[in-house]
C-alpha positions as MATLAB code, in Angstrom:
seq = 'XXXXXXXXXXXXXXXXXXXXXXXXXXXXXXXXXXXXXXXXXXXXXXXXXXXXXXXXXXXXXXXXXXXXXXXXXXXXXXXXXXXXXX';
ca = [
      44.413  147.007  111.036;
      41.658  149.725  111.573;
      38.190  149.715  112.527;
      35.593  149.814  109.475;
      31.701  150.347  109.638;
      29.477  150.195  107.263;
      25.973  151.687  106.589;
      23.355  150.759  103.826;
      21.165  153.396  102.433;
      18.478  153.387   99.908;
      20.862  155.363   97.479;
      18.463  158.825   97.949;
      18.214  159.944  101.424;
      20.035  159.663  104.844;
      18.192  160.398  108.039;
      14.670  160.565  108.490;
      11.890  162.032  106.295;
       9.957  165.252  107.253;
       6.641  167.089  106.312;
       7.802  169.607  103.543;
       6.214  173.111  106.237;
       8.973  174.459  107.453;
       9.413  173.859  110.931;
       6.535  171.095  111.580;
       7.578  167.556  113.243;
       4.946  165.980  112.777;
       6.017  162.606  111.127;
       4.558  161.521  107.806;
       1.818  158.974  107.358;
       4.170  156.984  104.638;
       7.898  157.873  103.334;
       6.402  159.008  100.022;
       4.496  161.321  101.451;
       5.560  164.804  100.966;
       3.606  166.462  103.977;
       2.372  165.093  106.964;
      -1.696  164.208  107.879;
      -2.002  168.061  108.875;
      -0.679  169.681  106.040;
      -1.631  167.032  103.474;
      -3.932  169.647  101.459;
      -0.238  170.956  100.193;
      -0.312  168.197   97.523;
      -2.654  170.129   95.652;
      -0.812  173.803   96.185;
       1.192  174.457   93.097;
       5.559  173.848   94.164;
       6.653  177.533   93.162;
       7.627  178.573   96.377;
       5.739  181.801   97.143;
       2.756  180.715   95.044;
      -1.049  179.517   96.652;
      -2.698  178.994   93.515;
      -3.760  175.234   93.101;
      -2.009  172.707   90.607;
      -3.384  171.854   87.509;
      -4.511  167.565   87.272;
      -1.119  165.598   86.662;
       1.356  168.594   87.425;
       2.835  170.556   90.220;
       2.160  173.493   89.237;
      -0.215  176.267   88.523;
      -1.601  177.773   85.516;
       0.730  180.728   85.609;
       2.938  180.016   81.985;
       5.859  180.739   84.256;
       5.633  177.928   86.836;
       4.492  175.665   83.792;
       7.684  176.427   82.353;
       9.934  175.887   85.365;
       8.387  172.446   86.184;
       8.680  171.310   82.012;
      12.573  172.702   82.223;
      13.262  170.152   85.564;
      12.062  167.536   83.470;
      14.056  167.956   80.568;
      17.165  167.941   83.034;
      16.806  163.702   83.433;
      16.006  163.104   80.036;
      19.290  161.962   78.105;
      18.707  164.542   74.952;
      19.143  167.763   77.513;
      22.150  165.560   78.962;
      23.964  165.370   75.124;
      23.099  168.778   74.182;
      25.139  169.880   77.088;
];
């Protein structure tokens, strides 16, 4: 006989969600949330890291063709056609 413990998890993340600028505990208004109250203007800054320039209406990214490109190519990665072509 041994001792067994069990945890239950949501099946995405363990511990606690965070604001998404670096080094800031301030805790997030809801667990969607990818910044917290202070830094909530960040939605609209495009996700290239490095890159200011604010995201084009249904994306998270800029206009720059690269960082269109890079957010289109994670997409592709979930959808079962780039899975089989692999």
């Amino acid at each position: 006989m041994s001792k067994c413990q069990v945890i239950v998890s949501d099946g995405i993340t363990l511990g606690h969600p965070c604001c998404g600028e670096f080094c800031c505990m301030t805790p997030l208004a809801n667990n969607q949330d990818h910044f917290c109250p202070i830094h909530y203007a960040l939605h609209n800054v495009c996700s290239v890291v490095g890159c200011n320039e604010l995201i084009v209406d249904g994306t998270k990214s800029c206009t720059h063709p690269k960082h269109q490109t890079m957010e289109r190519l994670k997409f592709q990665k979930g959808k079962a056609a780039f899975t089989l072509r692999d």
